[in-house]
N, CA, C and O atoms as a GROMACS GRO file, in nm:
protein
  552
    1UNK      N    1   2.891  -0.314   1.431
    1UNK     CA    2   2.796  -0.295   1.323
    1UNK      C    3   2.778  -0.145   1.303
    1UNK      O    4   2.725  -0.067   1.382
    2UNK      N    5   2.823  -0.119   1.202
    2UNK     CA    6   2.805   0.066   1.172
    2UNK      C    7   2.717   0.044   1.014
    2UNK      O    8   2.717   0.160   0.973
    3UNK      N    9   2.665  -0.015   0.938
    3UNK     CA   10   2.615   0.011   0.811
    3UNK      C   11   2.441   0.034   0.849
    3UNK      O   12   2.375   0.119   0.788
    4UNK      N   13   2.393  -0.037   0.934
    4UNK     CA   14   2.240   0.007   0.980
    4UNK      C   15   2.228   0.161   0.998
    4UNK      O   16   2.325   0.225   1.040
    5UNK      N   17   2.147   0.202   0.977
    5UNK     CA   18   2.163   0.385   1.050
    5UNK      C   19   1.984   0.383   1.102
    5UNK      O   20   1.880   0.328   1.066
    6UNK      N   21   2.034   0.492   1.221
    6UNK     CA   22   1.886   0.507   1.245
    6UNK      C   23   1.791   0.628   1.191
    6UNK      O   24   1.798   0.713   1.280
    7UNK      N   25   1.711   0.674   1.092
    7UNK     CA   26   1.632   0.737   1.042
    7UNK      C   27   1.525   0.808   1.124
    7UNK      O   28   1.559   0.900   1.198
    8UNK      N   29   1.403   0.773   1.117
    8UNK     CA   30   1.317   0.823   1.137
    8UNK      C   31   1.246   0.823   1.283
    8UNK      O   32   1.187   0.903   1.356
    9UNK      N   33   1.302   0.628   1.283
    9UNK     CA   34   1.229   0.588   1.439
    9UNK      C   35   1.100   0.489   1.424
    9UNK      O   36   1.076   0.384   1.485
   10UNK      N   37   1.000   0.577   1.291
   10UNK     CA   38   0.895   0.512   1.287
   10UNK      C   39   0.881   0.417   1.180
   10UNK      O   40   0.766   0.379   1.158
   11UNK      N   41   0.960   0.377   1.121
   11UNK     CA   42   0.948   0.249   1.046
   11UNK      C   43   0.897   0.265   0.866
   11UNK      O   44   0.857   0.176   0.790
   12UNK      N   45   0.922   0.449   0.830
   12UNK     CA   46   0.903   0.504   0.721
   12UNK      C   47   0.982   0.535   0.628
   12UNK      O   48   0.945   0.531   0.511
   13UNK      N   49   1.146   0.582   0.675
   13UNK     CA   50   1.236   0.628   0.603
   13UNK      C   51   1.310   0.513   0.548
   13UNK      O   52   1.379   0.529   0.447
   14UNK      N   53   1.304   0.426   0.593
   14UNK     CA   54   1.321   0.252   0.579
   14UNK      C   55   1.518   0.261   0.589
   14UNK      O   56   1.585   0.163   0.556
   15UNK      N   57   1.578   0.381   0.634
   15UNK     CA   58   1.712   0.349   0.677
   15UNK      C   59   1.768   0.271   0.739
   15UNK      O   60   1.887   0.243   0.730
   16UNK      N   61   1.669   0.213   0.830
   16UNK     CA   62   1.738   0.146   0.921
   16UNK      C   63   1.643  -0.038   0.877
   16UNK      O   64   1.586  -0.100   0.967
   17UNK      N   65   1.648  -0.095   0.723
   17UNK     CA   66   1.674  -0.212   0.668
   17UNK      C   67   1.735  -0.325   0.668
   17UNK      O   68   1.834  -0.336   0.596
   18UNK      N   69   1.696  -0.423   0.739
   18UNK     CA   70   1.771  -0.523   0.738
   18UNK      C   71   1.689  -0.649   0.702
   18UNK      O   72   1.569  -0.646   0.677
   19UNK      N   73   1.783  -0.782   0.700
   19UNK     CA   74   1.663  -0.896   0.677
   19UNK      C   75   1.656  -0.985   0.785
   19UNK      O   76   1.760  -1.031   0.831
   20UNK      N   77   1.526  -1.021   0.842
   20UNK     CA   78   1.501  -1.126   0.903
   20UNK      C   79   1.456  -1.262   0.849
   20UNK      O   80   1.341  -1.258   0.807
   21UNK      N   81   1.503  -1.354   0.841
   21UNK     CA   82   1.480  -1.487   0.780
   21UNK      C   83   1.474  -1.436   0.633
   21UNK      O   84   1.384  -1.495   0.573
   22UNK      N   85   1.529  -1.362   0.569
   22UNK     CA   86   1.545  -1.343   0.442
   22UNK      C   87   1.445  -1.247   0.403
   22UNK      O   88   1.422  -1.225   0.284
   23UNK      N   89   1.370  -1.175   0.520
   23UNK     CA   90   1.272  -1.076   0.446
   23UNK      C   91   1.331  -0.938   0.509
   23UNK      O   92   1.411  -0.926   0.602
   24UNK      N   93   1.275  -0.849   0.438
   24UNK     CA   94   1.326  -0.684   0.495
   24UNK      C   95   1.234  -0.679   0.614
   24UNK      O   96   1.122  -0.729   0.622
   25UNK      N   97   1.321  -0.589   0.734
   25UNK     CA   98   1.226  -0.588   0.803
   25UNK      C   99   1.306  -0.410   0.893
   25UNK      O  100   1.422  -0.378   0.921
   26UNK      N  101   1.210  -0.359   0.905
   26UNK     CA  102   1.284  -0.206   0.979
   26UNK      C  103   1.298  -0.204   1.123
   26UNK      O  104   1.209  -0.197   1.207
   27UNK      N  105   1.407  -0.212   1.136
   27UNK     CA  106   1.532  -0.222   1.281
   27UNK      C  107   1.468  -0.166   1.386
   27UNK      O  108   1.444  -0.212   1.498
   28UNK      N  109   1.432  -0.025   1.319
   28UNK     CA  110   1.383   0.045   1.462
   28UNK      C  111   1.268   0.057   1.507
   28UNK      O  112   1.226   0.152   1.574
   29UNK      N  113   1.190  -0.070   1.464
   29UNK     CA  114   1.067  -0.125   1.539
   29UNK      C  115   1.021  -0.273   1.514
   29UNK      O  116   0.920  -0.340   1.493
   30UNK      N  117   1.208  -0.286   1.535
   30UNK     CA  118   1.170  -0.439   1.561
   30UNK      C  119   1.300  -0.496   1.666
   30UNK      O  120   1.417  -0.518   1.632
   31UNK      N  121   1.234  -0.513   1.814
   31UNK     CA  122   1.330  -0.574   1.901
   31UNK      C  123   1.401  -0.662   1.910
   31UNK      O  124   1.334  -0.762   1.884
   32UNK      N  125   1.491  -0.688   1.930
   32UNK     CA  126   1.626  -0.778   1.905
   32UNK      C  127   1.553  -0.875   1.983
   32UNK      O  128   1.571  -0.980   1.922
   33UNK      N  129   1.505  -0.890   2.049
   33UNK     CA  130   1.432  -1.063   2.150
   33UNK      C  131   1.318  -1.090   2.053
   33UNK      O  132   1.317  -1.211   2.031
   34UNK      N  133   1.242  -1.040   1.998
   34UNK     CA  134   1.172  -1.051   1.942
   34UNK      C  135   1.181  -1.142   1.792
   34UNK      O  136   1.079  -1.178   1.735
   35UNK      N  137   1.312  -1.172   1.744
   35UNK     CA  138   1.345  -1.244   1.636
   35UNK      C  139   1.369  -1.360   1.682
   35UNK      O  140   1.396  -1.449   1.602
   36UNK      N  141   1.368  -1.381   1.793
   36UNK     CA  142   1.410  -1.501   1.872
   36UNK      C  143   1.530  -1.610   1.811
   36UNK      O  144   1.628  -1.608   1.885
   37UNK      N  145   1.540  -1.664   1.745
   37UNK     CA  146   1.643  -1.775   1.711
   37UNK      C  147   1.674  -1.740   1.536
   37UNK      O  148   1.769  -1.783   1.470
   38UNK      N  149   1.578  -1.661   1.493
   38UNK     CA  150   1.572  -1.605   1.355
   38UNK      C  151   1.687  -1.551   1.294
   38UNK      O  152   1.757  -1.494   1.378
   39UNK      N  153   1.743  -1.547   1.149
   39UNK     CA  154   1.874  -1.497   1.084
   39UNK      C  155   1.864  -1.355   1.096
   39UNK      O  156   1.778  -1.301   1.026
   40UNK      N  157   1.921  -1.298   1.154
   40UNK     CA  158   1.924  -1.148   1.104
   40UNK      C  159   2.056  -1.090   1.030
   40UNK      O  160   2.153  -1.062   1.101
   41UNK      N  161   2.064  -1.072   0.892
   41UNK     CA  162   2.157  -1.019   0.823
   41UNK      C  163   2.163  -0.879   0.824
   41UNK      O  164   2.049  -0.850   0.862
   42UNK      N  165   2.231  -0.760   0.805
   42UNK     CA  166   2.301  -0.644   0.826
   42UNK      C  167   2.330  -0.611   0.678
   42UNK      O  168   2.284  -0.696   0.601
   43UNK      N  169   2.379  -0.533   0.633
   43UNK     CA  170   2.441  -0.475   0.504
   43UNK      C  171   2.594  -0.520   0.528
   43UNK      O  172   2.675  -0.554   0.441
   44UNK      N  173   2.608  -0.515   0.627
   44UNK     CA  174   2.779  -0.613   0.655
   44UNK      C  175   2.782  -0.731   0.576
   44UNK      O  176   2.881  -0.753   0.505
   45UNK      N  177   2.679  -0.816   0.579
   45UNK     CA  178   2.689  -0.961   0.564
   45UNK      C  179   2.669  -0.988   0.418
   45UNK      O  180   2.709  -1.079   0.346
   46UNK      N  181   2.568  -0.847   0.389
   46UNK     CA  182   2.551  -0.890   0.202
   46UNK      C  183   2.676  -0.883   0.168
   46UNK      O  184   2.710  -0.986   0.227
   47UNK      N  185   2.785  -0.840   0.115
   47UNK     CA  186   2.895  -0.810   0.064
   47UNK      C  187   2.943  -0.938   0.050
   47UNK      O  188   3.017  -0.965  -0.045
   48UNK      N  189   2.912  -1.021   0.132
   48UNK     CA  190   3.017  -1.153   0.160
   48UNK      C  191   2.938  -1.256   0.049
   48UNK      O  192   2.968  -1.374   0.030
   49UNK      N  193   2.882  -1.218   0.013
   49UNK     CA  194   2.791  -1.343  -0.124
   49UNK      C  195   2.818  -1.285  -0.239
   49UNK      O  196   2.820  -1.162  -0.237
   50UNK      N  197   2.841  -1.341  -0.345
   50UNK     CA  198   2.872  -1.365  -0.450
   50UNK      C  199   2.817  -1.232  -0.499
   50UNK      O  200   2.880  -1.127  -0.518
   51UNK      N  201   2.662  -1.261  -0.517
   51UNK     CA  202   2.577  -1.148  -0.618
   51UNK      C  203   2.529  -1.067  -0.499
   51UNK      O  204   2.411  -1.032  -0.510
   52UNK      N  205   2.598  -1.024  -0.375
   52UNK     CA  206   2.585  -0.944  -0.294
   52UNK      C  207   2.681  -0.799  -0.344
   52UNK      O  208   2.657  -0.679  -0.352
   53UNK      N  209   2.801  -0.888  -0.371
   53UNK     CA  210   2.895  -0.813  -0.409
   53UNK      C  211   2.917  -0.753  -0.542
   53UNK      O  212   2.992  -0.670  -0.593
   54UNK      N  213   2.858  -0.800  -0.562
   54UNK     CA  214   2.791  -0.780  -0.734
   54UNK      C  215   2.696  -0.681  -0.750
   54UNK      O  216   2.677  -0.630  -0.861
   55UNK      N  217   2.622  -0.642  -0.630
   55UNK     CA  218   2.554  -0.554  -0.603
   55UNK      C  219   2.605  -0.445  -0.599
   55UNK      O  220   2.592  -0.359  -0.687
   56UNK      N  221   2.682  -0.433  -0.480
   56UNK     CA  222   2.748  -0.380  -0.413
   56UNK      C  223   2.848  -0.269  -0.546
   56UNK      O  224   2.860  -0.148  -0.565
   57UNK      N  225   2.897  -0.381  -0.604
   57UNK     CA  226   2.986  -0.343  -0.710
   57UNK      C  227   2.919  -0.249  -0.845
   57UNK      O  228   2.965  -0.149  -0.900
   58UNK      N  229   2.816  -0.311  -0.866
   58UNK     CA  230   2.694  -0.211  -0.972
   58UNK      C  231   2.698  -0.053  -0.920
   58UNK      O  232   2.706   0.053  -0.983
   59UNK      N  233   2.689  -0.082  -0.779
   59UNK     CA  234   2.611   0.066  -0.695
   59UNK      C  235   2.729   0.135  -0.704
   59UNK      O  236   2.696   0.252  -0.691
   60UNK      N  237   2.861   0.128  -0.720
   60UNK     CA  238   2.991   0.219  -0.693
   60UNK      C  239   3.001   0.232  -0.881
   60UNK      O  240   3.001   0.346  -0.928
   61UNK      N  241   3.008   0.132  -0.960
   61UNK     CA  242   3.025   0.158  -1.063
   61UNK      C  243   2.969   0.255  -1.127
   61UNK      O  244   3.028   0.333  -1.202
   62UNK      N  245   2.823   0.257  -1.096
   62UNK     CA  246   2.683   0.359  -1.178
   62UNK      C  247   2.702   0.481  -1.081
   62UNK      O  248   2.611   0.560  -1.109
   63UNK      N  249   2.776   0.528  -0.985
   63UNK     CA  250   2.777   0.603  -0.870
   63UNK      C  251   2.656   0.644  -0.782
   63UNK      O  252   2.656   0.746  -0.713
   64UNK      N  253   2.516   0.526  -0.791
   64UNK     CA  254   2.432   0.550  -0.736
   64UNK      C  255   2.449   0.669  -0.605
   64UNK      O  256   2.407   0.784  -0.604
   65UNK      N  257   2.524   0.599  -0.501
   65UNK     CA  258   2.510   0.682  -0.386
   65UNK      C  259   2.518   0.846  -0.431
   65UNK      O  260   2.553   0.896  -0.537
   66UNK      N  261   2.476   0.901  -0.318
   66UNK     CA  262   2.462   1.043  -0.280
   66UNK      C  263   2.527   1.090  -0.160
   66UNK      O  264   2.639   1.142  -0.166
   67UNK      N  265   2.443   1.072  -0.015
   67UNK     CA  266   2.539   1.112   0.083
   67UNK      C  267   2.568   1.025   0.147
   67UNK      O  268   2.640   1.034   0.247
   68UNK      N  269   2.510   0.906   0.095
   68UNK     CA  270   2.548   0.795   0.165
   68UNK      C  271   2.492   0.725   0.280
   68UNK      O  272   2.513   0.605   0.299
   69UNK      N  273   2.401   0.822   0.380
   69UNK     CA  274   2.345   0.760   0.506
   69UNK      C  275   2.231   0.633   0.487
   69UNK      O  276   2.218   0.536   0.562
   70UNK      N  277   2.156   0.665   0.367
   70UNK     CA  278   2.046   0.533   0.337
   70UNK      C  279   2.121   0.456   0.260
   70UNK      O  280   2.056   0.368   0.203
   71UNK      N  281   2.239   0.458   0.238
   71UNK     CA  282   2.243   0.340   0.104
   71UNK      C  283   2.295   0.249   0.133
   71UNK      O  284   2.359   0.184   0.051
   72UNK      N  285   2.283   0.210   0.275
   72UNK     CA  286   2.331   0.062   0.313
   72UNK      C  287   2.158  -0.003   0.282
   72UNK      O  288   2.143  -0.101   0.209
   73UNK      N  289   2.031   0.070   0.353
   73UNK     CA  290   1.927   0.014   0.342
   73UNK      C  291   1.883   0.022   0.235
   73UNK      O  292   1.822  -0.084   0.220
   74UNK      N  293   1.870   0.099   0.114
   74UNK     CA  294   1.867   0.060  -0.062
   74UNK      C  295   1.910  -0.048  -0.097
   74UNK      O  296   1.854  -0.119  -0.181
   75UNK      N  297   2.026  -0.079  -0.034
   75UNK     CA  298   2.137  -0.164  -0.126
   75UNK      C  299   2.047  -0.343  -0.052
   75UNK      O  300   2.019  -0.443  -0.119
   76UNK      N  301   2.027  -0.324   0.078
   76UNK     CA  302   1.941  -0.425   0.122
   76UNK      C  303   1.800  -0.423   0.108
   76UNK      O  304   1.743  -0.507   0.177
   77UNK      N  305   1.711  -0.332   0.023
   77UNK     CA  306   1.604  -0.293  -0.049
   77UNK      C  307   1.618  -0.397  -0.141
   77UNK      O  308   1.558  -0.505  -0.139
   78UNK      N  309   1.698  -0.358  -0.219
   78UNK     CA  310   1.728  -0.365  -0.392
   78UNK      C  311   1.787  -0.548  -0.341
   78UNK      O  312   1.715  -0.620  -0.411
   79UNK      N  313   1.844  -0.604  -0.288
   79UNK     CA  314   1.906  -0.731  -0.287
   79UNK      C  315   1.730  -0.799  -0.292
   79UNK      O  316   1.680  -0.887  -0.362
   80UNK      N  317   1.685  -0.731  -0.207
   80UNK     CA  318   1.543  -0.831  -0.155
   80UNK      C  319   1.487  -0.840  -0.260
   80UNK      O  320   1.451  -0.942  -0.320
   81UNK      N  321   1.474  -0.688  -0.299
   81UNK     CA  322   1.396  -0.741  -0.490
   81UNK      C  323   1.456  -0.846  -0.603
   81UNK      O  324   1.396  -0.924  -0.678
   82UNK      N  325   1.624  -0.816  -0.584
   82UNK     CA  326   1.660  -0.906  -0.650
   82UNK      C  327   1.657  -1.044  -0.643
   82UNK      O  328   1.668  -1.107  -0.747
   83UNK      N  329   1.640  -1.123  -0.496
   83UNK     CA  330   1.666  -1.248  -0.484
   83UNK      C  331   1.570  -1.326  -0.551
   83UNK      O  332   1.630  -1.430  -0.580
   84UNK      N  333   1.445  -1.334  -0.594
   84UNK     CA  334   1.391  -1.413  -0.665
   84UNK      C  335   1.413  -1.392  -0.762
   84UNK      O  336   1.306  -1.413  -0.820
   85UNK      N  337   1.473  -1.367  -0.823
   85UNK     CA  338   1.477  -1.309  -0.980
   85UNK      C  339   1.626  -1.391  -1.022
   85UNK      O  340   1.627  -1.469  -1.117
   86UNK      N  341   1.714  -1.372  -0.963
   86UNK     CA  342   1.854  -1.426  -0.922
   86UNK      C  343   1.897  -1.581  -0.864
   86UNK      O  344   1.989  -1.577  -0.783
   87UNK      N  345   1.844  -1.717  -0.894
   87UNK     CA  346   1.872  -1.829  -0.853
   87UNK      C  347   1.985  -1.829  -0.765
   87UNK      O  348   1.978  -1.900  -0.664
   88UNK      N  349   2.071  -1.772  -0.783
   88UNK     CA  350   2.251  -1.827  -0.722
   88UNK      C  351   2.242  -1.688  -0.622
   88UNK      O  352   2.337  -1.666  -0.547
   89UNK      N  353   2.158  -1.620  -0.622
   89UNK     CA  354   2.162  -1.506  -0.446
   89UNK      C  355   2.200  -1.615  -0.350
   89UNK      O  356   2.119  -1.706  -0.331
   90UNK      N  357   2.333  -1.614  -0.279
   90UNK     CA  358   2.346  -1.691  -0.225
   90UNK      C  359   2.350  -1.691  -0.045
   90UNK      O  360   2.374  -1.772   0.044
   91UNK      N  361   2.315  -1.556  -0.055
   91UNK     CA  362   2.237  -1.508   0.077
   91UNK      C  363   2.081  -1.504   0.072
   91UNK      O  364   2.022  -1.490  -0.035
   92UNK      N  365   2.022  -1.514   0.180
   92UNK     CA  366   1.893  -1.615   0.173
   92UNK      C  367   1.761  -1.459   0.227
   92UNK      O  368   1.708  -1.445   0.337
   93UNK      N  369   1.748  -1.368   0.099
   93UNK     CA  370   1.643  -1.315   0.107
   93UNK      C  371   1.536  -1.322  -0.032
   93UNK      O  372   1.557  -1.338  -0.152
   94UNK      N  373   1.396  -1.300   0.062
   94UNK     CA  374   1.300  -1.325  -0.019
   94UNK      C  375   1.220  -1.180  -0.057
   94UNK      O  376   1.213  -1.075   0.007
   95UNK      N  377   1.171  -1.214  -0.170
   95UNK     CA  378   1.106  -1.041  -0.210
   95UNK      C  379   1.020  -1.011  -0.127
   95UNK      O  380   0.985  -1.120  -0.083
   96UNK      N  381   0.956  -0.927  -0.071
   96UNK     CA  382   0.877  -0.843   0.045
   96UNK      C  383   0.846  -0.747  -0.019
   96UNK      O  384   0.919  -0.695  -0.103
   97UNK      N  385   0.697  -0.697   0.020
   97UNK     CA  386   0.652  -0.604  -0.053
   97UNK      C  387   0.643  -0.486   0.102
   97UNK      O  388   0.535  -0.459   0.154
   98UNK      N  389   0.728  -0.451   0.135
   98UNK     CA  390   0.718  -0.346   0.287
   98UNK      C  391   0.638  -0.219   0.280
   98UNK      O  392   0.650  -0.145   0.378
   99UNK      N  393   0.569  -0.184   0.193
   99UNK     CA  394   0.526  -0.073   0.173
   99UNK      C  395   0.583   0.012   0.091
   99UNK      O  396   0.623  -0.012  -0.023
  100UNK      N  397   0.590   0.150   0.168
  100UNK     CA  398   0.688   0.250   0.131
  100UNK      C  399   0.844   0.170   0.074
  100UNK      O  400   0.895   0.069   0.122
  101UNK      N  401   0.887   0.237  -0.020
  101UNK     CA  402   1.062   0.171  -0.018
  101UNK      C  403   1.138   0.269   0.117
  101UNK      O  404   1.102   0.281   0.234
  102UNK      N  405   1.239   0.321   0.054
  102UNK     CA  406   1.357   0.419   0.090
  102UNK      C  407   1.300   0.514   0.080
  102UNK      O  408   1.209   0.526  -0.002
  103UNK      N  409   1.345   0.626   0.175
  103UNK     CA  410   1.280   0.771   0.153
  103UNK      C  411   1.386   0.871   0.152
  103UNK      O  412   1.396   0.943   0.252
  104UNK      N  413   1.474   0.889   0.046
  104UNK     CA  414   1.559   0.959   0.046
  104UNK      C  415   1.577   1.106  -0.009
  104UNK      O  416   1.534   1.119  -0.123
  105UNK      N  417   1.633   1.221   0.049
  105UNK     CA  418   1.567   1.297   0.007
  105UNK      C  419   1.712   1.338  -0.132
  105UNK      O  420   1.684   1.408  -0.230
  106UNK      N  421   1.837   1.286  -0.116
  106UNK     CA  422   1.889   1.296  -0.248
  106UNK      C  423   1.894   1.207  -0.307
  106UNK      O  424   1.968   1.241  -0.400
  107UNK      N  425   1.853   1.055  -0.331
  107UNK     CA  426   1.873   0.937  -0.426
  107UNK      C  427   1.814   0.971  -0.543
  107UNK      O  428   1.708   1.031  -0.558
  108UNK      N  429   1.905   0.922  -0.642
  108UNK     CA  430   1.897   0.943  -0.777
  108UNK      C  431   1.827   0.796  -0.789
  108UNK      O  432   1.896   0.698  -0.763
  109UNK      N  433   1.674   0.778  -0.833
  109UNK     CA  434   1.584   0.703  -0.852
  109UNK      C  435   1.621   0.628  -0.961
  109UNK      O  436   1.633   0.506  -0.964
  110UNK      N  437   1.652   0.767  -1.118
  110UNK     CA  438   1.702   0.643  -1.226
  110UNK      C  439   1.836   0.580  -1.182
  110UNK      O  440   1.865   0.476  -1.242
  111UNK      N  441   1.904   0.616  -1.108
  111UNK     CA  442   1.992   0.552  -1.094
  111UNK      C  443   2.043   0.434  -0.998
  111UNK      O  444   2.157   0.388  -0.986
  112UNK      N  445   1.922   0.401  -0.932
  112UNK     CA  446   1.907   0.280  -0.839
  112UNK      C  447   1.835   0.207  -0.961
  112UNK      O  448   1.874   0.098  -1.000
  113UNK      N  449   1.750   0.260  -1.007
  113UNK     CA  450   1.683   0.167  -1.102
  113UNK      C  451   1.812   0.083  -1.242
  113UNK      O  452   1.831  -0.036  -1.267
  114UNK      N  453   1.863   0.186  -1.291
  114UNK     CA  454   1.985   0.122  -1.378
  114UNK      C  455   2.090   0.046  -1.290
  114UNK      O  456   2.102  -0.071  -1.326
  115UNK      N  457   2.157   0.076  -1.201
  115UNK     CA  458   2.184  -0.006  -1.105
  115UNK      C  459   2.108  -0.216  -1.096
  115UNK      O  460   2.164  -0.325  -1.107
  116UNK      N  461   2.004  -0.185  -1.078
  116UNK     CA  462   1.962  -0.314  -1.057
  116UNK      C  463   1.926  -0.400  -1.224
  116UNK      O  464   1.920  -0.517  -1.261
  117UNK      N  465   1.910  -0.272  -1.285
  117UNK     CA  466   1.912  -0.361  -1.449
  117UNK      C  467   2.027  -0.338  -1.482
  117UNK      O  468   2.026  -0.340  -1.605
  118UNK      N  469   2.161  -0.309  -1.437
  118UNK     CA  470   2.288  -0.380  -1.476
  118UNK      C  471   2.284  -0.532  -1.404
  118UNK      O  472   2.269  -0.647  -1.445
  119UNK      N  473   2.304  -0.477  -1.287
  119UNK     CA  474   2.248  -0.637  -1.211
  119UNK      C  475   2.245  -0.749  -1.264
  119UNK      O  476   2.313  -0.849  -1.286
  120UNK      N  477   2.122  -0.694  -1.282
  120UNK     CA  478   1.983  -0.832  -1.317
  120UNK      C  479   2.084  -0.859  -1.474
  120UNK      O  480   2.128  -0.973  -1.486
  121UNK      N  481   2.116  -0.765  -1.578
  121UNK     CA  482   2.171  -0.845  -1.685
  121UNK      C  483   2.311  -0.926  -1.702
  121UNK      O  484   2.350  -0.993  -1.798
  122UNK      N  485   2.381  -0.896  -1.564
  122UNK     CA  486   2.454  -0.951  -1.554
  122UNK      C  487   2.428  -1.105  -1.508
  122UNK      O  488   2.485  -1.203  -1.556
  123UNK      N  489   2.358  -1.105  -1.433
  123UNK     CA  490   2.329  -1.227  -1.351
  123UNK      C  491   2.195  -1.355  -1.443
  123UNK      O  492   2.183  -1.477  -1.437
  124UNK      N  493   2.128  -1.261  -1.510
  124UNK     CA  494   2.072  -1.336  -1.630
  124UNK      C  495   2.078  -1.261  -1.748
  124UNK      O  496   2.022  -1.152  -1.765
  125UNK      N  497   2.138  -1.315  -1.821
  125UNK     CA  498   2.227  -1.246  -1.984
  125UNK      C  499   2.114  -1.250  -2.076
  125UNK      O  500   2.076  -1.177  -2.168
  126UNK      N  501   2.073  -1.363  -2.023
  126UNK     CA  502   1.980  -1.446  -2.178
  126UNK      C  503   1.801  -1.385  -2.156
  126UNK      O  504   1.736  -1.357  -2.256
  127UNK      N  505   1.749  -1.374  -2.037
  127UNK     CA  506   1.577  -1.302  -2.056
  127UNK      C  507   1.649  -1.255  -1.912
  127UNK      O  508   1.734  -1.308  -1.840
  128UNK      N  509   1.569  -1.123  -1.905
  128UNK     CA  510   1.549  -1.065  -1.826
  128UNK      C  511   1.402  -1.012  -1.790
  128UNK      O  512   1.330  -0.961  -1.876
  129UNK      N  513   1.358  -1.028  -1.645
  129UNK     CA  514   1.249  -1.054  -1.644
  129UNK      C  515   1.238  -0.880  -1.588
  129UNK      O  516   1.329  -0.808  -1.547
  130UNK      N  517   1.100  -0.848  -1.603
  130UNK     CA  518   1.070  -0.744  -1.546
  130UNK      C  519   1.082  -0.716  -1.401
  130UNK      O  520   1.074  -0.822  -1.340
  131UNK      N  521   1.098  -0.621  -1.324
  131UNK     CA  522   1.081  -0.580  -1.186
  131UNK      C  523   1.037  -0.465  -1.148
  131UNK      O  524   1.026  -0.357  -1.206
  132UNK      N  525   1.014  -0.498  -1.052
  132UNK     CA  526   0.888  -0.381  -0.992
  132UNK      C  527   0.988  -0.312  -0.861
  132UNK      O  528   1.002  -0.371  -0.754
  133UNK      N  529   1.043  -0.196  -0.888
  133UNK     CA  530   1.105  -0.137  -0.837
  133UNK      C  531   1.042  -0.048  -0.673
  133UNK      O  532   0.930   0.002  -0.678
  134UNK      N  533   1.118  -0.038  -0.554
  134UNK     CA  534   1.081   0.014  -0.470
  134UNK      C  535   1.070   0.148  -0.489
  134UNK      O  536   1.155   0.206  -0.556
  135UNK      N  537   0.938   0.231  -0.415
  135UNK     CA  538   0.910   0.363  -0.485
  135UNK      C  539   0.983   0.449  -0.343
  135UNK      O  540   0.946   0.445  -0.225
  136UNK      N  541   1.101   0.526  -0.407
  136UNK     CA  542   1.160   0.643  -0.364
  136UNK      C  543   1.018   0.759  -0.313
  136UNK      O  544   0.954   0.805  -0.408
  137UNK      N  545   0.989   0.787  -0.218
  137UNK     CA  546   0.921   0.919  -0.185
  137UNK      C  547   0.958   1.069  -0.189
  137UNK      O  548   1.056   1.115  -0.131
  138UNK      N  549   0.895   1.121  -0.242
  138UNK     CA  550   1.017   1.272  -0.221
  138UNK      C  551   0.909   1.376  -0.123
  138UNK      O  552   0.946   1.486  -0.085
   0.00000   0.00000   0.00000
C-alpha cells in the first residue's frame, strides 16, 4: 500500500484518508484493531469501480493534481461526496461531513471543484444536483 501518505499525525491535513465502512475516516488516528471486522478501502481500491475510475480519470484529464502527495486523499474526499449523489458508485462510501476537508498548500480548489462537476455530469446528464464541496484551508 503506497497511495495513503502520512501528513500531519493529527488528523487535520486529512492526507492520510481513507474509508471505513464507506465513511472517510483519518488513518493516522485510527488503529488498525480498532476497525475490527470493518471494510477498510485505500485509494488503491477506488480505481477498481466503475465511477471510481471515472474519478480518477476527471482528475488527470482537468490536471487537478499539483505535487501529488494529498491527492490520493482528495480523490477519496471527493468519491465520499460523490457517492450519494451517484446511484451506480459501486464502491460502498457514504457522504461524511469530517470537518476540515484537505489541507493543501498547492491544490487548485477551482479545479477539484470542476473536476467533480465534470463527474457528477457525466454520471447524471439529465439534473444535476448541487454539492457542497470540501473546504481546502490555506
Amino acid at each position: 500500500m503506497t497511495g495513503t501518505k502520512f501528513g500531519c499525525g493529527q488528523a487535520l491535513c486529512g492526507a492520510c484518508t481513507v474509508h471505513v465502512d464507506g465513511q472517510p475516516f483519518r488513518s493516522c488516528q485510527t488503529l488498525v484493531d480498532s476497525i475490527g471486522d470493518s471494510a477498510a478501502t485505500t485509494i488503491e481500491a477506488i480505481g477498481q469501480a466503475p465511477q471510481g475510475a471515472a474519478l480518477q480519470k476527471a482528475w488527470l484529464e482537468l490536471e487537478v493534481a499539483q505535487c501529488g502527495y494529498c491527492q490520493s486523499a482528495q480523490i477519496m474526499s471527493a468519491a465520499a461526496r460523490l457517492r450519494p449523489l451517484v446511484p451506480d458508485f459501486s464502491f460502498h462510501v457514504r457522504s461524511s461531513d469530517t470537518g476540515s476537508g484537505n489541507w493543501d498548500a498547492c491544490a487548485d480548489e477551482a479545479a477539484v471543484k470542476r473536476c467533480l462537476d465534470v463527474q457528477l455530469s457525466r454520471a447524471l446528464p439529465r439534473s444535476r444536483p448541487t454539492i457542497r464541496y470540501f473546504n481546502v484551508a490555506r
